[in-house]
C-alpha positions in Angstrom: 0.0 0.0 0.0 2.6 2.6 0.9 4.6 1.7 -2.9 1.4 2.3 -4.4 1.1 5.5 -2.9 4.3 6.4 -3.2 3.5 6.0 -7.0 0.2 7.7 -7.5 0.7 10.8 -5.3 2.6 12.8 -8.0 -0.2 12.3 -9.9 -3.4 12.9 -7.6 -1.0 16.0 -6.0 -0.9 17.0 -9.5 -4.4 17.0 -10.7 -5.5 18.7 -6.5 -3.2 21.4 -7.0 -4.3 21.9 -11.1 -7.6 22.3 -9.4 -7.1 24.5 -6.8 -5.0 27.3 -9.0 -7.9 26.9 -12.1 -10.3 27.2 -9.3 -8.7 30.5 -8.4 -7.7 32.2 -11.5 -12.1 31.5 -12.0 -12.8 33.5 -8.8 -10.4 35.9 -9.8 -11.6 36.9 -13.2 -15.2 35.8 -12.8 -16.2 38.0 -9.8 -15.5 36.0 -7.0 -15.2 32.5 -4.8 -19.2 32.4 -5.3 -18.9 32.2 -9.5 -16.6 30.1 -9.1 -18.0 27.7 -7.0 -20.9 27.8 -9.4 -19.0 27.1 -12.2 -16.8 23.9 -10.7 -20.4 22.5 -9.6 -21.3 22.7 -13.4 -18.8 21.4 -14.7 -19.6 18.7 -11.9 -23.1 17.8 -12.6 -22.5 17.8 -16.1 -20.0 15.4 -15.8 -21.1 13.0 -13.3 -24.8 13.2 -12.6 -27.1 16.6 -11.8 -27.9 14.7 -8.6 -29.3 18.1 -7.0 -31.8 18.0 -9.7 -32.1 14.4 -9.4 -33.0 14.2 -6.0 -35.7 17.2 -6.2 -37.8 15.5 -8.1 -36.3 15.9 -11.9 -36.0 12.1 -14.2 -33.3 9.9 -14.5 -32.0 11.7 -17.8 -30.6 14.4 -15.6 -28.0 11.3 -14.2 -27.7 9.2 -17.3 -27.3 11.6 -20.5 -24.0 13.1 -18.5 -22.9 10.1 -17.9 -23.0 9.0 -21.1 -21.1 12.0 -22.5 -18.7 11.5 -19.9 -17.9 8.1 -20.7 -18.0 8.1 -24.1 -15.3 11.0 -24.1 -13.2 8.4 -21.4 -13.3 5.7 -23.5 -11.5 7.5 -25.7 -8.7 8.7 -24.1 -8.5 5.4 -22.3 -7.7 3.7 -25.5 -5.2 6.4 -26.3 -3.5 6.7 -23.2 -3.0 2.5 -23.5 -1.5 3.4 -26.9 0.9 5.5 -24.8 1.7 3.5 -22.1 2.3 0.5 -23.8 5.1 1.8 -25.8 6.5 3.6 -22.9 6.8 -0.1 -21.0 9.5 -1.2 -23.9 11.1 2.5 -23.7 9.3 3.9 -27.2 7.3 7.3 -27.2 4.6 7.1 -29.4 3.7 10.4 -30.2 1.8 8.8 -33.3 -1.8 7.8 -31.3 -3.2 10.6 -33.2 -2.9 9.5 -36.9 -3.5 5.3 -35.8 -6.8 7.3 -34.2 -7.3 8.8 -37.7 -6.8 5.9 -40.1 -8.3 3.5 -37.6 -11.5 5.6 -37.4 -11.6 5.6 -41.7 -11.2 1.7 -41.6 -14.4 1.8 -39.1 -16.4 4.3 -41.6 -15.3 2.5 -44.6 -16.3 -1.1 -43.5 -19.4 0.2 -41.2 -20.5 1.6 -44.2 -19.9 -0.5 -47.3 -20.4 -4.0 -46.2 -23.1 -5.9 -45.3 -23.2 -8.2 -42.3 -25.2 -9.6 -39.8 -24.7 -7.3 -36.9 -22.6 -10.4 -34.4 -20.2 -10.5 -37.8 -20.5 -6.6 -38.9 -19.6 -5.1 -35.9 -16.3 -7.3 -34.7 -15.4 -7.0 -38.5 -15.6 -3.0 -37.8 -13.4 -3.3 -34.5 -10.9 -6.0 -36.0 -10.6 -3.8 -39.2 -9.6 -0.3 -37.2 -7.3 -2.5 -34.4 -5.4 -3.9 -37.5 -5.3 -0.6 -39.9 -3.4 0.9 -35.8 -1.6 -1.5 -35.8 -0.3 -1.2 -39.3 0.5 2.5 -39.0 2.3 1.8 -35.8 4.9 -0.6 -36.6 6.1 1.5 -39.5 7.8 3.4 -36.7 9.0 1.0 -34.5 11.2 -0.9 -38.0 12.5 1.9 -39.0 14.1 2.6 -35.6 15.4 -0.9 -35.5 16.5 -1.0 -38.6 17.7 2.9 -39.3 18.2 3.9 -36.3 15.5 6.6 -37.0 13.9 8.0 -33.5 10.2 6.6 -33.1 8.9 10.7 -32.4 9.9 11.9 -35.3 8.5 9.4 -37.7 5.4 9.3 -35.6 5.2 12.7 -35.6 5.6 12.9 -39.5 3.3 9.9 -39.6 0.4 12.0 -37.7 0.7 14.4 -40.8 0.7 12.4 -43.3 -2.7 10.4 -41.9 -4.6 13.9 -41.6 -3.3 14.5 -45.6 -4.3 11.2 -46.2 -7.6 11.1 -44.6 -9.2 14.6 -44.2 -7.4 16.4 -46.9 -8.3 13.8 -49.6 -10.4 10.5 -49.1 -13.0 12.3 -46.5 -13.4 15.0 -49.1 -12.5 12.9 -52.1 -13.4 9.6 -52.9 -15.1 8.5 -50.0 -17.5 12.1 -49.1 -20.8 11.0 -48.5 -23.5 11.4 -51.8 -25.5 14.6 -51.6 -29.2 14.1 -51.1 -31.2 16.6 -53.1 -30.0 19.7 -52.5 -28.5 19.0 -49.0 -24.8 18.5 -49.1 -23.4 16.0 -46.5 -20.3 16.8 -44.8 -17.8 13.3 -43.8 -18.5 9.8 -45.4 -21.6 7.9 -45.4 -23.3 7.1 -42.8 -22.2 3.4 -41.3 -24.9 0.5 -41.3 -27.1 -0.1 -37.8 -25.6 -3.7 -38.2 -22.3 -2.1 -37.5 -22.6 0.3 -34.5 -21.9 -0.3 -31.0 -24.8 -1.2 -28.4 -25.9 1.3 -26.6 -26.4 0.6 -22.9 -29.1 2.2 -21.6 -31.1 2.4 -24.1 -32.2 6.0 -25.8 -31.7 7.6 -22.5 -27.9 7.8 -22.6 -24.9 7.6 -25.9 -23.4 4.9 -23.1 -22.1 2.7 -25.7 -20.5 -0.8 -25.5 -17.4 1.0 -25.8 -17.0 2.0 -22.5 -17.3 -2.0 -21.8 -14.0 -2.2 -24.3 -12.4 0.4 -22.9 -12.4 -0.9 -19.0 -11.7 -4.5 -20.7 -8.6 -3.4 -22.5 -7.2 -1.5 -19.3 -7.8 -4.2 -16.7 -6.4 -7.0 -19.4 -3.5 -4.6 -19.7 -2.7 -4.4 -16.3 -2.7 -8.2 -16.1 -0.6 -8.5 -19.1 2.3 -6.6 -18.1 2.2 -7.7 -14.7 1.0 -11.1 -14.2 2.5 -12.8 -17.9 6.1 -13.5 -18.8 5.7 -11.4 -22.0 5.2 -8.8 -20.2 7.7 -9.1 -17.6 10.1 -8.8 -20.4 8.4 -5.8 -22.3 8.9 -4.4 -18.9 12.2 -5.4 -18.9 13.7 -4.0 -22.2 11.8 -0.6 -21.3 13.8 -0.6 -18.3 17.6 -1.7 -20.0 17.2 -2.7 -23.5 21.2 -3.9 -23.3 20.5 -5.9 -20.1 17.2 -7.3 -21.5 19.5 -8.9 -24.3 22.0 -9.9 -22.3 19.6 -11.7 -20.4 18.1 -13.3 -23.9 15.1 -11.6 -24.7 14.3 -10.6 -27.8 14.3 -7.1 -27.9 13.4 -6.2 -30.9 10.4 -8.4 -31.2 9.5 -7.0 -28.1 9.4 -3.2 -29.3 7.6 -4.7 -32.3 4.7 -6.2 -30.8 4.6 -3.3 -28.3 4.1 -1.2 -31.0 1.8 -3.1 -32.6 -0.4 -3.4 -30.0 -0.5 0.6 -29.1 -1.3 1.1 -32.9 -4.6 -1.4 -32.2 -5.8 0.4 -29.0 -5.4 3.8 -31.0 -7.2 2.2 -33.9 -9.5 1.0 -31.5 -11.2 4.6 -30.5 -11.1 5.5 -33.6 -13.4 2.6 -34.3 -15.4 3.8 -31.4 -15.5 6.8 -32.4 -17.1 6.5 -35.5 -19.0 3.4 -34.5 -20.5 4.5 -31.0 -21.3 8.4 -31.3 -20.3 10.0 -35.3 -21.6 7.2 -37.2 -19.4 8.3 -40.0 -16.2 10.0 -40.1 -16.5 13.5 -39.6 -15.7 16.2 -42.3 -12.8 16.6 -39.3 -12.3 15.0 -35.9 -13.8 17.1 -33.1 -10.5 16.7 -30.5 -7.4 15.7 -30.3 -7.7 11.9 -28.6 -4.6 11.1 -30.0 -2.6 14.0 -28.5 -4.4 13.9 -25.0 -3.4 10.3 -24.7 0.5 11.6 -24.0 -1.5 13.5 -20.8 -3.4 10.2 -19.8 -0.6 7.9 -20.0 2.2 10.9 -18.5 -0.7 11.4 -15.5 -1.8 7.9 -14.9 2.3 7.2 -14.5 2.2 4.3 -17.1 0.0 1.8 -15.0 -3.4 1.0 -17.3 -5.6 1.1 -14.4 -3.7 4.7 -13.6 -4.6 5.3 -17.1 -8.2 4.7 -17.0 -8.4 6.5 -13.9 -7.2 9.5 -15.4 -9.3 9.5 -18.4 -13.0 8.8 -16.3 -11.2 11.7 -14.8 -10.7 14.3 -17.3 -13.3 12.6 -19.9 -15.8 13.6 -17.2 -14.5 17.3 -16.9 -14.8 17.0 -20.8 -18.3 16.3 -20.5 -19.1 18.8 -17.8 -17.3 21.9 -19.2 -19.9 23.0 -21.7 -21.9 24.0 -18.6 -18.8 26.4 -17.3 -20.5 28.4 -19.7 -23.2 30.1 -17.8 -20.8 31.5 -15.5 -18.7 32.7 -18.2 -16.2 30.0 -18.4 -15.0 28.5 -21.4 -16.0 25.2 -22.5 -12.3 24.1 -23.0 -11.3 25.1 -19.8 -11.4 21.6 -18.9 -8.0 20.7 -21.2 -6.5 23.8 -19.4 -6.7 21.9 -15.8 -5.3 18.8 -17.9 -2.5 21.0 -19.1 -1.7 22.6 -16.2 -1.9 18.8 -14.3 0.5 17.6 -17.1 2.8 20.3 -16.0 3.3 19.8 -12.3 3.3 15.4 -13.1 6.1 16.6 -14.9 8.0 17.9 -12.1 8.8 14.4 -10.6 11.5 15.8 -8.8 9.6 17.9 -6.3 7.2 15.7 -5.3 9.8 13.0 -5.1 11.6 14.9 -2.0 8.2 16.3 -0.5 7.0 12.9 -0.5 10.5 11.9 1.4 9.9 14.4 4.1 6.1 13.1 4.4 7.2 9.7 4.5 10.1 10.6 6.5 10.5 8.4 9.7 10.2 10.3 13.2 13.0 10.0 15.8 12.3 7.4 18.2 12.7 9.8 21.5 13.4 13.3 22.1 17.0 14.8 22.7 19.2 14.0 26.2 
């Protein structure tokens, strides 16, 4: 118990502190502690539940829809932030989720939308489809730093571009836009097949979709690879000394391979629910970054999957919940500024590393002679 909080209290330090200085600068520039208690309360309710509402007599939409919004938005960044932390286990930094996201979420449009299934074939199909098309775009990367020596940010930086060119710039716009219907010109590609999107789980009341179910599936079987299998033990162990890892007879670069591989599918992966649980298409352009706020997810939830999907139900909630910041005059996106600003002081291991050795600090057993 004390390791594990040794671990996580950078983190939730982090994200208490992030809080506490947003919650300020909002009094300060939004006339006073009362707005801004107001406003942190919205963003609240809209994230987790109006239960104020709730409990004076309102129906149970005031609890599900936000719940559903954020959940959806977790999902998300819980597939990205896998992406993330799986390639930091073998020692790669995938800045790349982003454009895996991209090409994974085309795959999900293309085959939602232009085959026909049963839906227990159509929808796997869909998910398979957008894992694999990740994964593909990921181990680019991951060869060309084992066989060139080239760093996996750069490429995966370049390769970020170069999905948004390919995608958004010419086959959303180009050869796979959407038919106009009359006069109505439709923005993104077509819309994907019932067969092919993902349950939702309460019903009409709530965009809870099945994956949320994925995303807490892949985070827990995470967890339990890297820590309970000897594949992972080894991942673990050629992110920790790549030269040692050899030495010792792994297979290093098999390792980073599959690694890579498998971030590529989890960013693939909410691209797929993306499309297949709340667009039902590909947009004419992707609403958020997922791909980019993974880095914050994986950098805050300090590499564990479980920290990972904490952080995300997290901050996807905030997500949710910020459009109501703006009755009080708040920003909608002043939810990414607390991520931001938590991203920050996670990065300053340093500090809380020695404040965390004076709290854990042993007293003296007895006073002076």
């Amino acid at each position: 118990m004390r390791e594990a909080f040794r671990r996580a209290f950078p983190s939730l330090a982090a994200v208490i502190l992030s809080l506490v200085v947003c919650f300020l600068a909002v009094a300060a520039t939004r006339g006073g502690l009362g707005t801004a208690l107001d406003a942190f309360a919205g963003m609240l309710w809209g994230a987790f539940g109006d239960w104020p509402r709730f409990f004076g007599g309102a129906d149970s939409g005031v609890l599900l829809r936000p719940l559903g919004e954020a959940a959806t938005k977790a999902a998300l960044l819980t597939f990205t932030g896998l992406s993330v932390a799986v390639a930091f286990r073998v020692g790669l930094f995938n800045i790349g989720a982003q454009g895996q996201l991209m090409v994974g979420a085309i795959v999900a449009a293309v085959v939602g939308a232009q085959v026909s299934l049963p839906g227990p074939l159509h929808l796997p199909l869909a998910l398979l489809a957008s894992a694999a098309a990740g994964a593909l775009w990921a181990v680019g990367p991951a060869l060309l730093k084992l066989k060139r020596g080239v760093h996996e940010v750069i490429s995966t930086i370049m390769l970020n571009w170069i999905a948004v060119s390919l995608v958004e710039n010419w086959l959303v716009v180009g050869p796979l836009r959407a038919q106009a219907q009359g006069d109505n010109s439709i923005s993104g590609t077509a819309q994907i097949l019932d067969t092919a999107r993902l349950p939702l789980l309460l019903g009409e009341a709530s965009r809870l979709n099945l994956g949320v179910a994925l995303a807490v599936l892949a985070a827990v079987g995470t967890w339990l690879f890297l820590g309970r299998f000897r594949r992972g033990f080894e991942w673990r162990a050629v992110g920790l000394n790549a030269d040692a890892a050899r030495a010792a007879g792994i297979d290093v670069d098999r390792a980073m391979v599959e690694a890579m591989c498998l971030a590529g599918a989890f960013a693939g992966l909410a691209g797929a629910v993306l499309v297949l649980g709340t667009e039902l298409k590909y947009p004419a352009q992707l609403a958020a970054p997922y791909g980019f706020d993974g880095i914050a997810m994986a950098l805050i939830g300090q590499g564990n999957p479980l920290g990972v999907l904490a952080a995300s139900g997290l901050f996807g909630g905030m997500r949710a919940g910020g459009t109501r910041m703006q009755l009080f005059g708040v920003h909608k996106s002043f939810p990414e500024l607390i991520q931001g600003l938590a991203l920050l002081l996670v990065a300053a291991k340093l500090v809380w590393d020695r404040l965390l050795a004076r709290l854990l600090k042993p007293k003296p057993a007895g006073g002076a002679a």
